[in-house]
C-alpha positions in Angstrom: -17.9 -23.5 50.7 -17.2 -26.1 53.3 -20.0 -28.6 54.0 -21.7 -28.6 57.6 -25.1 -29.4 58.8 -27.5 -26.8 59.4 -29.9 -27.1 62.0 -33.0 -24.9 63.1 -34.9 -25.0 66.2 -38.2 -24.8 66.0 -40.4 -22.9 68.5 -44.1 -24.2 68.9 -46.2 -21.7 70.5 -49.2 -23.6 72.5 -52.1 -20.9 71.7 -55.9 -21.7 72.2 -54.7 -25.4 70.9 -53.2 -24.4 67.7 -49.5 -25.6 66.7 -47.3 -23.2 64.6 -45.1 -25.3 62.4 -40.8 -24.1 62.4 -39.8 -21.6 60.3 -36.7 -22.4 57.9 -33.7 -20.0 58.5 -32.2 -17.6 56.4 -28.8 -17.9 55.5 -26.4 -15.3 55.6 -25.1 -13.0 52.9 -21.5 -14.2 51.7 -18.7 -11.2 52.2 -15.7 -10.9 50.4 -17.1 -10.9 46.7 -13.7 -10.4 44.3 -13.4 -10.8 40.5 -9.9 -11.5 38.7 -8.1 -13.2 36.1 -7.3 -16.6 36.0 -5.8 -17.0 32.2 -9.0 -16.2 30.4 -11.2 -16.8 32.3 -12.6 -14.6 35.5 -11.9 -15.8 38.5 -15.0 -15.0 40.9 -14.0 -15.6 45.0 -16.5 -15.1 48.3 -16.6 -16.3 52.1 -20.2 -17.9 53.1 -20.7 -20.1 56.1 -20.1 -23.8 53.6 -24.0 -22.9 52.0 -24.4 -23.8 47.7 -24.5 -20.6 46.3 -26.2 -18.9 43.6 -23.8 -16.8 41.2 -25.5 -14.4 39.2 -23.6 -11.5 36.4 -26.0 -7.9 37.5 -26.4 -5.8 34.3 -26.2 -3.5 36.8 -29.5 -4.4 38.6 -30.8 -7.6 36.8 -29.1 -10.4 36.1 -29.0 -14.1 35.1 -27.3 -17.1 36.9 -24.0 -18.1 35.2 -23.0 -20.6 38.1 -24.8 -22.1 40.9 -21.7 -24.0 42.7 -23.1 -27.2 45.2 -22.6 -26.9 49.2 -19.2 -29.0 48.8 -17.7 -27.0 46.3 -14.9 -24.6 46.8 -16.1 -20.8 47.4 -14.9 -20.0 43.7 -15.8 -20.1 40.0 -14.5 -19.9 37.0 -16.7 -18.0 34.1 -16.2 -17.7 30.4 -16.2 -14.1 29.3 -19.0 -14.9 26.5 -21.1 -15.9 29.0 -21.2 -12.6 30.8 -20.8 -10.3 27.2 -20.3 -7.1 26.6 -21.7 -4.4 28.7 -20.7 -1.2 30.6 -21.4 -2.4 34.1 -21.6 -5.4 35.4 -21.1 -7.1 38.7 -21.4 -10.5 40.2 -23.6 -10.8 42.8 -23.5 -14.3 45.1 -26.3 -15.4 47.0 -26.2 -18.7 49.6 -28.8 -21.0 49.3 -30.1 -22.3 52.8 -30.9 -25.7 53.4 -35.0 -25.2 52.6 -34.0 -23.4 49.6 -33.7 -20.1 51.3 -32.0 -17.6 49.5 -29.5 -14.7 51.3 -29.1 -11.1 50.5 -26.9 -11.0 47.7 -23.0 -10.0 48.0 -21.7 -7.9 45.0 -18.6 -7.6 43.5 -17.0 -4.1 42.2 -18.6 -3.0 39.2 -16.8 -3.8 36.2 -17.0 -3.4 32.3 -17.1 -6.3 29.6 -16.8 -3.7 26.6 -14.5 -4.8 24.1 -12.5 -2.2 21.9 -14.0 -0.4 18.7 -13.4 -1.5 15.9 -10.2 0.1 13.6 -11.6 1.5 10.0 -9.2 2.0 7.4 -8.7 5.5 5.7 -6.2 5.0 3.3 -3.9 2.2 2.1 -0.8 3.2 0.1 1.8 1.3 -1.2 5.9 2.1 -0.3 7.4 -0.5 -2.5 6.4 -4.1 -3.7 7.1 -5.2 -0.7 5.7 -2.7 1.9 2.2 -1.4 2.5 1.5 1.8 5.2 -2.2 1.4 6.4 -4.0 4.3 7.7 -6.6 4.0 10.5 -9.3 5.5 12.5 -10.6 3.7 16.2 -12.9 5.5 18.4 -11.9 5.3 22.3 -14.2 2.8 24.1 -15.5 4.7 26.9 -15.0 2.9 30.6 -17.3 3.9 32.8 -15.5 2.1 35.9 -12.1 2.6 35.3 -9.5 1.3 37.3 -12.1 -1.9 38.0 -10.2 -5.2 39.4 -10.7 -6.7 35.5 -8.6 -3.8 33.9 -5.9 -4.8 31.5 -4.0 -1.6 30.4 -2.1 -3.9 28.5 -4.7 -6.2 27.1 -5.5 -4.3 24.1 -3.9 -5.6 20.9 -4.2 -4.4 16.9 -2.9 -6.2 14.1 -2.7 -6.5 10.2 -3.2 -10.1 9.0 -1.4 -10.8 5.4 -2.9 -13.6 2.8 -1.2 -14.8 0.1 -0.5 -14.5 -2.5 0.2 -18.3 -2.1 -2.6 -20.3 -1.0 -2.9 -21.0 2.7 0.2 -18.3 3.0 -0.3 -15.7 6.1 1.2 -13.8 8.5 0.4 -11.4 10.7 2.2 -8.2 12.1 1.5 -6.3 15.7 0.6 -2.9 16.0 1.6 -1.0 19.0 -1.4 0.0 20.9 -2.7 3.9 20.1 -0.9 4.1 16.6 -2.8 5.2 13.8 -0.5 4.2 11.3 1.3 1.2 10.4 3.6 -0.1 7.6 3.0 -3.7 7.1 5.5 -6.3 5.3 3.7 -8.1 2.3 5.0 -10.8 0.2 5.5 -9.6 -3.6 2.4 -10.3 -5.6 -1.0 -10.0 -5.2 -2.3 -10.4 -1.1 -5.4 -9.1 1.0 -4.2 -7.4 4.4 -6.9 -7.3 7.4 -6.6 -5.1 10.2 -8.7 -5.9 13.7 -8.7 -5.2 17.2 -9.5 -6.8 20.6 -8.9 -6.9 24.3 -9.5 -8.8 27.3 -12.6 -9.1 26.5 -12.3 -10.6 22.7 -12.2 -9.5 19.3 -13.9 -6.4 18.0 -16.8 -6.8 15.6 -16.1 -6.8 12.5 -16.6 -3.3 10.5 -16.5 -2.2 7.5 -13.7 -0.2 5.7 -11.5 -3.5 7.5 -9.6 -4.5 4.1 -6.9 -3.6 1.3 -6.0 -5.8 -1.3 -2.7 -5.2 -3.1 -2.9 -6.3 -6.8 0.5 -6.5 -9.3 1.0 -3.6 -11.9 3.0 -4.4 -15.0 4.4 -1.9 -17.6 6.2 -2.8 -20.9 7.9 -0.7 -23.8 7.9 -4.1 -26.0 5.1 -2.5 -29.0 7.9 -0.2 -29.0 10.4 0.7 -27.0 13.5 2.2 -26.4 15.5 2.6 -29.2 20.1 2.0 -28.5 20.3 4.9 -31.2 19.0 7.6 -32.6 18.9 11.3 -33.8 19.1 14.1 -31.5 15.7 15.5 -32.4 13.8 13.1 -30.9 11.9 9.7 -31.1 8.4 7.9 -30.1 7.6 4.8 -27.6 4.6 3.4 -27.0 4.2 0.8 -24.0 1.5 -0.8 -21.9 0.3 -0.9 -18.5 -1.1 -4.3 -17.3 -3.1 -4.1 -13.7 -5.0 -7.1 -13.2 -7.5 -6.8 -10.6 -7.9 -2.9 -10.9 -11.5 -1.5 -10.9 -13.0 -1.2 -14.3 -12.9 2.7 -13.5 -9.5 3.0 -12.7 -7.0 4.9 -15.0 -3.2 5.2 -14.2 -0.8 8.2 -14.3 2.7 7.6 -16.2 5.7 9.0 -16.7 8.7 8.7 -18.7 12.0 9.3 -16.9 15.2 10.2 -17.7 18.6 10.7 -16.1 22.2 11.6 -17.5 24.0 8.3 -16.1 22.8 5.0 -13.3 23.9 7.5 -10.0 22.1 10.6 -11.0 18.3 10.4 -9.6 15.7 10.1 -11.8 13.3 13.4 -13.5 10.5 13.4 -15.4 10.6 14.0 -19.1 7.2 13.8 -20.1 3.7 12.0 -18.8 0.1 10.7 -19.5 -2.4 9.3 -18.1 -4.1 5.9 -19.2 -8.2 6.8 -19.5 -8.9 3.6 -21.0 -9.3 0.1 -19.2 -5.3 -0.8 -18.2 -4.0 -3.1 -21.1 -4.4 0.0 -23.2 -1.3 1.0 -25.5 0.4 4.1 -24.7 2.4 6.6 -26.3 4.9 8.8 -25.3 7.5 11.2 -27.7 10.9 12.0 -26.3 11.8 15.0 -27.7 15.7 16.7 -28.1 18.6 15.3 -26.0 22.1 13.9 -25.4 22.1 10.4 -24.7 20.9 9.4 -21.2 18.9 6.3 -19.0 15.3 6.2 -20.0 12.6 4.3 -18.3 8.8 4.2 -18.4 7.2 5.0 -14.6 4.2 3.7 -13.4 3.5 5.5 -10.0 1.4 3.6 -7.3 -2.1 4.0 -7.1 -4.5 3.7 -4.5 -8.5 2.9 -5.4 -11.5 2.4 -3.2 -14.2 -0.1 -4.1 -17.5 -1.0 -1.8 -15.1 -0.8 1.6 -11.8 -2.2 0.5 -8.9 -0.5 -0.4 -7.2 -1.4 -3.9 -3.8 -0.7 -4.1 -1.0 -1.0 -6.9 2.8 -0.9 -6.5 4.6 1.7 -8.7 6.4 -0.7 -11.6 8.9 0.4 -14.2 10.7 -0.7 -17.7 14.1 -1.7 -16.8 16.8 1.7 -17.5 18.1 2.0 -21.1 20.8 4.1 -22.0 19.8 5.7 -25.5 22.2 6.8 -27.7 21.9 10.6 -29.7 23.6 11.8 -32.6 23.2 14.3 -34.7 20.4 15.1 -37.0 21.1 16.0 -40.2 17.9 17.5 -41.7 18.9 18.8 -45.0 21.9 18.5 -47.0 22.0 18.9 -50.8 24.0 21.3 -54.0 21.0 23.4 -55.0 20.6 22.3 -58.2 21.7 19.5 -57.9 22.5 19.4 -61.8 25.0 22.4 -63.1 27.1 23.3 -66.1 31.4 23.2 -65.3 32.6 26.1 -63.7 28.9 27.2 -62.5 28.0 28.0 -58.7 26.2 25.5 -57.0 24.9 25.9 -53.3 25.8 24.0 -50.9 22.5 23.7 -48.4 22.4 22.2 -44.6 20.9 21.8 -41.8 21.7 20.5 -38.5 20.6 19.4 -35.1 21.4 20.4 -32.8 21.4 23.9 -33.5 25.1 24.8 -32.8 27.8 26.4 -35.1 29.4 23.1 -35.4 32.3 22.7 -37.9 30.8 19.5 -39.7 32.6 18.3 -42.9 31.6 17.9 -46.7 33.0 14.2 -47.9 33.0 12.4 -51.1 33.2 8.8 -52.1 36.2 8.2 -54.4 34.8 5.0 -55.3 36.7 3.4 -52.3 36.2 5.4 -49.2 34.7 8.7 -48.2 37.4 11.6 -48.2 37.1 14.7 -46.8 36.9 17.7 -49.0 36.1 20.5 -47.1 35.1 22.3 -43.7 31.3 23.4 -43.8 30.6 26.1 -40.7 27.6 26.1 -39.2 25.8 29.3 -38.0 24.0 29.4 -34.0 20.6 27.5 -35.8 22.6 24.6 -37.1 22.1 26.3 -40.9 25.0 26.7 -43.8 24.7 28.1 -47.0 27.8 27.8 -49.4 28.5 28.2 -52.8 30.8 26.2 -54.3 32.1 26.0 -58.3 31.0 23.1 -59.9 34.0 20.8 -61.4 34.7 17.3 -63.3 32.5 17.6 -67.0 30.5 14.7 -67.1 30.8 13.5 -63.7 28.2 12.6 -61.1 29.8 12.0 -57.6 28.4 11.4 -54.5 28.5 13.7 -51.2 27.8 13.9 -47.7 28.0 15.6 -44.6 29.4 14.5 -41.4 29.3 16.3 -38.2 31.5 16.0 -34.9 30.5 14.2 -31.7 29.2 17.1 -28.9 28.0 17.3 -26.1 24.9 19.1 -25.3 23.8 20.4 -21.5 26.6 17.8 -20.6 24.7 15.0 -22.5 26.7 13.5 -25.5 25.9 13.9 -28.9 28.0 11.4 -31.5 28.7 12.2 -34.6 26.2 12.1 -37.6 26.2 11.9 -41.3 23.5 13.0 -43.8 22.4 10.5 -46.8 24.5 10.7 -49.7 23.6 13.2 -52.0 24.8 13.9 -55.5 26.0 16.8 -57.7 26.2 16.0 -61.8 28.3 18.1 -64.0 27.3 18.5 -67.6 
């Protein structure tokens, strides 16, 4: 607005003596109204005739003054957004104020909206690894009811996931491409709250519920007892613990034991449970007839909702340990066990796995074990042999040994019964 004087004439009319006093003029409208950017603030731009002006936001018909710029002041303002808010329509309408206080038509900008983005609400929360988190989301479109206004940022829209922790003071934050309902975000190992929120142009979306996940650590141990280096083919028990802290008091966790036959061969699942009790609970597992292979306890993650925030765990695991398998020898004894010279004794046994193996009878000479005969087994692991008893007045001691195997491509080593004796009278 340039500065000039205004003048007005004033016209007295002579009338039957009376004197009619001037009357003020009324300033023209300002032309040219335009609304932009200018950083973050809008930029708001007329032509008057160098009059102070009155500059009012129009909601769309009634308004409020947000500037009222002197006579010497350039034709422009600058406005904060928050002191429009948010609305659907609004304008800015710019009156000139005439030197008696006179007040012009108004001049209007386009119509343009102040309606900042919807809120995202989170639907799910899930963890990939320790280290990785995928977020699902809903957003409802904000309807623009003057699209293509001069105030339109297509590219002013912005999402993102903010990570604390888990150190204190610790945080990132990660972008979201505009229109994506999904999102995996990086996290830190160990327990961290991740926040997703929107905004625009026009500022930050309030904030919603459903907004929050918190990723808590899951611990699993074998240590009451584990995983045995050796042990018979038939099978054996572990019993572990889960540890969550921070899980809901409701929660209960899914686990399985896994197996495979060496460290490139992908895991499978040999048996599973599920933790009803608070987590810190023991639990059990039996592992039934095998070869030797990698074992490891699997604790899958888990995903929980309490008030609006999403809980999630990380799947956690025992560390692999191969286990070793031999055989099982079940039963293996002369039946009876005392017998007169030259009677016939049974020899009784029983094996696992069930295989017609070729195990051998031995018998300690006081020094070593030395073999003394083949003992078949039949299909079911069984053999039933009699044998002469021998040596009057002796009482020696006996075993059986089997041969190593392998079973469904697993290996089997070699096992040997308890000694067992056979007394001649």
């Amino acid at each position: 607005m340039r500065t000039f004087a205004a003048t007005t004439a004033a016209t007295i009319l002579l009338t039957a003596g009376v004197t009619t006093p001037a009357q003020a003029a009324v300033p023209d409208a300002p032309t040219d109204v335009q609304v932009s950017w200018a950083g973050d603030k809008i930029r708001v731009t007329w032509n008057d005739n160098g009059e102070a002006n009155r500059v009012l936001a129009v909601f769309p018909d009634t308004g409020f003054p947000v500037a009222l710029p002197t006579a010497d002041a350039p034709n422009e303002v600058s406005l904060d957004v928050k002191s429009i808010g948010a609305a659907s329509k609004v304008r800015i309408s710019v009156r000139s104020i005439g030197a008696d206080k006179e007040l012009s038509a108004p001049a209007h900008s386009p119509l343009f909206d102040t309606v900042p983005v919807s809120p995202p609400a989170l639907r799910a929360a899930t963890s990939l690894s320790t280290t990785s988190v995928r977020l699902r989301w809903i957003q409802e479109e904000t309807a623009d009811v003057t699209p293509n206004d001069p105030l339109d940022q297509p590219t002013g829209a912005w999402l993102k996931a903010t990570v604390t922790g888990p150190a204190a003071g610790q945080q990132r934050e990660t972008l979201i491409p505009g229109g994506a309902k999904t999102a995996d975000v990086p996290v830190p190992a160990g327990p961290v709250t991740i926040k997703l929120s929107a905004g625009d142009e026009w500022g930050t979306a309030p904030a919603g519920d459903f907004q929050t996940a918190r990723v808590i650590t899951t611990g699993v141990s074998t240590t009451v007892l584990g995983f045995p280096a050796l042990t018979g083919f038939g099978g054996f028990n572990i019993k572990g613990i889960v540890q969550v802290p921070g899980a809901p008091d409701y929660a209960t966790y899914n686990y399985d034991v896994q197996a495979r036959p060496n460290s490139s061969a992908p895991w499978q699942k040999v048996s599973s449970g599920v933790t009803f009790d608070k987590p810190g609970t023991p639990i059990f597992a039996w592992l039934g007839a095998s070869g030797g292979r990698e074992y490891r306890l699997w604790v899958p993650a888990e995903e929980f909702l309490q008030d609006d925030v999403f809980i999630v765990s990380p799947a956690a695991s025992t560390k692999a340990k191969f286990v070793r398998r031999c055989a099982a020898v079940y039963r293996a004894e002369f039946t009876p066990s005392t017998a007169r010279v030259s009677a016939t004794v049974k020899l009784v046994v029983n094996v696992e796995p069930y295989l017609p193996l070729k195990a051998a009878l031995q018998k300690w000479n006081g020094k070593q074990w030395v073999h003394v005969r083949a003992v078949q087994l039949d299909a079911k692991g069984n053999a039933n042999i009699p044998i002469r008893a021998a040596g009057r007045g002796t009482t020696t001691k006996y075993r059986i040994l089997t041969p190593p195997v392998k079973v469904n491509g697993l290996p089997v080593e070699a096992g040997s019964s308890k000694p067992f004796t056979l007394k001649v009278t």
